[in-house]
N, C-alpha and C positions, 0 to 999 in steps of 0.2 A: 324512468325514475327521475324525480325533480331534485336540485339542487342540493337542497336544503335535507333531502331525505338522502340522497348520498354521501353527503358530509356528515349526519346525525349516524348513519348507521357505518361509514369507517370509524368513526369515533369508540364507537359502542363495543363495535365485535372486532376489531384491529387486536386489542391485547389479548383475546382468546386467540384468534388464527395468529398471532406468532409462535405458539408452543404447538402449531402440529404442524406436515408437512407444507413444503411450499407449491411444490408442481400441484398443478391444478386444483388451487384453491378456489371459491369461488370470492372471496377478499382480492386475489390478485387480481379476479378476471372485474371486479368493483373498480377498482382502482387504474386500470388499464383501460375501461371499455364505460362502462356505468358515470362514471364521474367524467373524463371527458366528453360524451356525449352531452350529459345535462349542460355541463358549460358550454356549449357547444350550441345550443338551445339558448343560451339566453344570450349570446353572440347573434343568432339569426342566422348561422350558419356564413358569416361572414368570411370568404376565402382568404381576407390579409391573412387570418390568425389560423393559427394550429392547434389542437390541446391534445394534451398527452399528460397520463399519468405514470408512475411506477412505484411499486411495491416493495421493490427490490431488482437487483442482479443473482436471480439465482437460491437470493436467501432473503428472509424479510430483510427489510430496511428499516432502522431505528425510527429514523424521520421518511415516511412515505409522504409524497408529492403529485400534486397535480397543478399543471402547468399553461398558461394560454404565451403562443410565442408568436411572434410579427415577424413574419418566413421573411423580412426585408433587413431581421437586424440577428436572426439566431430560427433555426430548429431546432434544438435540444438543449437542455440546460447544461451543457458542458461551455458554453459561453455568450458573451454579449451580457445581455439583459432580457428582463422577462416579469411577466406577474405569473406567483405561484401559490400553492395551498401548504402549509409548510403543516406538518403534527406534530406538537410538543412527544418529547419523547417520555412522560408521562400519562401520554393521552388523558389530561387534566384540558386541551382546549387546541383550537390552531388557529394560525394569522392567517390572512389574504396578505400577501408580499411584492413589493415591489422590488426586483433581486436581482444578483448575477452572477454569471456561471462560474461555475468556483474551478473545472478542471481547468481551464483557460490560467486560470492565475494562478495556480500552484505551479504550472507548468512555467509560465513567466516570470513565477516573485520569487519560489520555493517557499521556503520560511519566512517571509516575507510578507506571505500571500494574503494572509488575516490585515494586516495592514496596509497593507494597497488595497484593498476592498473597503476598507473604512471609508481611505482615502478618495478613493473611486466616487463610494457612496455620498459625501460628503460635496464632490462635485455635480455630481449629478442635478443632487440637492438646490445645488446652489440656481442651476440652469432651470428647472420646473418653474421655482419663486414662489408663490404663495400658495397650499397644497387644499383641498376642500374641508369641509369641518368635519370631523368624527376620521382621518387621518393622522397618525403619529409617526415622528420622524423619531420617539425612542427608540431605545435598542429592542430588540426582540427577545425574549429567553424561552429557547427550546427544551430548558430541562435536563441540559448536555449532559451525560454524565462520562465521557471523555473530551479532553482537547484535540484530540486525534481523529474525533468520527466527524461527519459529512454537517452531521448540525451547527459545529461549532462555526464551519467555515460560512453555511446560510444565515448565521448571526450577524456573521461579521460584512457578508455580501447584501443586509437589507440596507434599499435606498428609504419605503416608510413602508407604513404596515396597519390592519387592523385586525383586532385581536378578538376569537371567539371564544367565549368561555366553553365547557365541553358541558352537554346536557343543556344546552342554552344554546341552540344555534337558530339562528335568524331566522324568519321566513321567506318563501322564494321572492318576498319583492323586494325584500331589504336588500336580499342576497344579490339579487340581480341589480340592483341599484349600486351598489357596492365595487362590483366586481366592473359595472359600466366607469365610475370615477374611475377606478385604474388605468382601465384600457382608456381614458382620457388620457391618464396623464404619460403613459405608456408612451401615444401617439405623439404626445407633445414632445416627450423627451426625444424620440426618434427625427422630430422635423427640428428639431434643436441642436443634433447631431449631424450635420452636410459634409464634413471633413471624414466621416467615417464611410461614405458614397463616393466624394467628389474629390478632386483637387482641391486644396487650398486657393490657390487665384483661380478666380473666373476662366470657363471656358469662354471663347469667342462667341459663341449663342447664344450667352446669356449677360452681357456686357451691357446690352440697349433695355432689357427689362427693369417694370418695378418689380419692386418687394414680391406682389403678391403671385406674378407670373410667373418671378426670376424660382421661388417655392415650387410652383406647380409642376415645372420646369424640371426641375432638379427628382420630384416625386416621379416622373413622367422616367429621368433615368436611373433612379432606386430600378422601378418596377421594371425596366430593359433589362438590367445588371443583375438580376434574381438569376442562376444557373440552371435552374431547375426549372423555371417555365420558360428560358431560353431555349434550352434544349429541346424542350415536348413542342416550340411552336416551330424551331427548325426541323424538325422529325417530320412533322406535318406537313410546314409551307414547302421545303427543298430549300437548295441552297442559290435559289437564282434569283436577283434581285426584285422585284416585283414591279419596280418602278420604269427601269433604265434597260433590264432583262442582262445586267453585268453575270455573268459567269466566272468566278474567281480560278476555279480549277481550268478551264477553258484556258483562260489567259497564262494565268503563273502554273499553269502544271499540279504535281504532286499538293507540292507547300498550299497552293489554295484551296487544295481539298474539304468540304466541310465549313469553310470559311465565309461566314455571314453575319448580319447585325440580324435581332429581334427587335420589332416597333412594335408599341405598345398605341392602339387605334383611338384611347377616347380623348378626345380634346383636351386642353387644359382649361378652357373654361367649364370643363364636366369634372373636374378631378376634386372630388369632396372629403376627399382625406381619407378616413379610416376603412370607407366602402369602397372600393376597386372592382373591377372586371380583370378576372385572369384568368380565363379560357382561352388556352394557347391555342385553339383553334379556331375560335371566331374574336377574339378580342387583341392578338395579334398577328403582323403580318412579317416580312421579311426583308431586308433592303441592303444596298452598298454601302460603304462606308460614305462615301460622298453624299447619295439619295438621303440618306438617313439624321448626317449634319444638317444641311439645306432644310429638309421637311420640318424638322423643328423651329425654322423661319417663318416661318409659310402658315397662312389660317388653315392649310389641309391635312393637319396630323391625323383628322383621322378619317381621310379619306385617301389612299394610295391614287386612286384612280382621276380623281380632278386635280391632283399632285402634278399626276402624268400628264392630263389633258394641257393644264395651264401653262408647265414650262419646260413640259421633253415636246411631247407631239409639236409643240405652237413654234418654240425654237427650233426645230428641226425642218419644218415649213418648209 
C-alpha cells in the first residue's frame, strides 16, 4: 500500500472503526503495519530510522500516529524528538510534524509540561534557521476537544509542520517529497545537538580536527553509543579485543565480565550523514578501551587488521 493510499484511507474509515471493537481490527493492523511500511518505502529502507505507528493502547486513540524515529536520538515517541503523522481529532485532515515526546516532559515539567515544550519547540527552531518553503512553524490544531488528552500536549510539542486537508491528500511524490524535507531537517537538528551524545569540552581525539572531521568524528561515536547495536555486535564479535586480543575478564576477574567497546568500521571520510551501515555483524567490530581511543587517530578506523599490522605487530618487533 502506497503512502498516500494509507493516509487517504486511515482518514476515511478511522471514524467508523472507533465505534466497534479494538482487538483485531484491521484499522489497528493499518496503522501498526500498512503505514509504517509505506514510509518505510519512501525511506528506502534506510536503517538510521525506524517507523512505527499506533492506534491506541488497548482502546482507539483520539489522535492516532505514525512515526519515523533516528534510533540515535529516541525509539518511541515517549521522548527526544521525531517526525510524525498526527490526525486531527476531527478527522477534518493531518500534519506531517516535526515533534517531541510528551511522556518525557510531563514526567520532568508536570504541569509545566505544555510550556517547556513550547519552549523546547521554540529552541529547536532557533538552531534549524531557515526551514524549506511550504513549512510552517504555526501552531498546529488538533481539534482537541480536552486539555487533558495526548493531542493537546502534540500541539504544544510541534517544532513545524505541514498540514493536509482530509479528502485532499497529496500524491505519493509530493508525499515523499515532503516527508524527505523533514528527515532533512530531522538530521540537521540531531547534528546540531553534540551535548546530547558528547561531553561538553572536547575529547582528546578530537582537539586536532576540523569542523568537518571533528562532525564525522563525533557521528562515528553517536553510532558506537547506540545500545542496542552495541550489544547485538558484542553478542556476535565476544568480548576480546580484536586488535591487541586484551581480555578484560582474564585480567580484572568477575567486574570485567562482558566488558568491551563496539567500533563502528566505515571511515569517516565514507560517513554521509543520514545513510549508515549498521549490521552489527559486518559493519562492526570490537576493541579495548585503549585500541579503540588510538584507532580513532589513525587512517585505519575501518580496518582492525592494518590497525594491528601498523602499530601492535610492528611495535612489538
Amino acid at each position: 500500500m502506497s503512502l498516500s493510499s494509507a493516509l487517504s484511507l486511515l482518514l476515511e474509515e478511522y471514524p467508523k472503526a472507533v465505534t466497534q471493537p479494538f482487538a483485531g481490527h484491521p484499522m489497528a493492523a493499518l496503522i501498526r503495519e500498512d503505514l509504517p511500511r509505506a514510509m518505510d518505502e519512501v525511506l528506502n529502507g534506510n536503517p538510521r530510522y525506524i517507523t512505527n505507528g499506533s492506534p491506541g493502547q488497548g482502546n482507539w486513540a483520539r489522535t492516532p500516529w505514525a512515526s519515523v524515529f533516528d534510533r540515535f536520538v529516541t525509539e518511541s515517541a515517549q521522548d527526544g524528538y521525531y517526525i510524525v503523522y498526527l490526525v486531527k481529532e476531527d478527522f477534518s485532515g493531518l500534519y506531517i510534524s516535526l515533534n517531541q515526546g510528551v511522556t518525557s516532559a510531563k514526567k520532568q515539567y508536570g504541569s509545566e509540561a505544555k510550556a517547556a515544550l513550547r519552549v523546547r519547540a521554540s529552541d529547536f527552531l532557533a538552531r534549524l534557521g531557515p526551514l524549506p518553503a511550504g513549512v510552517s512553524t504555526d501552531a498546529i490544531d488538533l481539534a482537541v476537544s480536552s486539555a487533558s488528552n495526548l493531542s493537546s500536549f502534540y500541539e504544544a510539542g510541534n517544532i513545524c509542520s505541514i498540514f493536509y486537508k482530509g479528502r485532499a491528500i497529496p500524491d505519493d511524490a509530493q508525499l515523499a517529497n515532503d516527508l524527505a524535507s523533514f528527515v532533512n531537517l530531522y538530521f540537521l537538528l540531531v547534528s546540531r545537538e553534540p551535548q546530547l551524545f558528547e561531553r561538553a569540552e572536547a575529547e582528546d581525539d578530537e582537539v586536532v580536527l576540523g569542523e568537518e572531521d571533528l562532525t564525522k568524528l563525533r557521528e562515528h561515536k553517536r553510532i558506537e553509543r547506540n545500545r542496542k547495536l552495541a550489544r547485538k555486535a558484542k553478542l556476535h564479535h565476544g568480548y576480546t579485543c580484536k586488535a591487541c586480543g586484551f581480555d578484560f575478564q582474564a585480567k580484572y576477574g568477575a567486574i570485567g565480565k562482558d566488558f568491551i567497546e563496539a567500533h563502528h568500521l566505515t571511515p569517516l571520510a565514507d560517513l554521509k550523514g543520514q545513510r549508515l551501515s549498521l549490521n552489527a555483524k559486518t559493519d562492526f567490530t570490537v576493541l579495548c578501551s585503549n585500541c579503540h581511543r588510538i584507532i580513532h587517530r589513525t587512517s585505519f578506523v575501518n580496518s582492525v587488521e592494518e590497525f594491528r599490522s601498523h602499530y601492535l605487530v610492528k611495535n612489538n618487533a
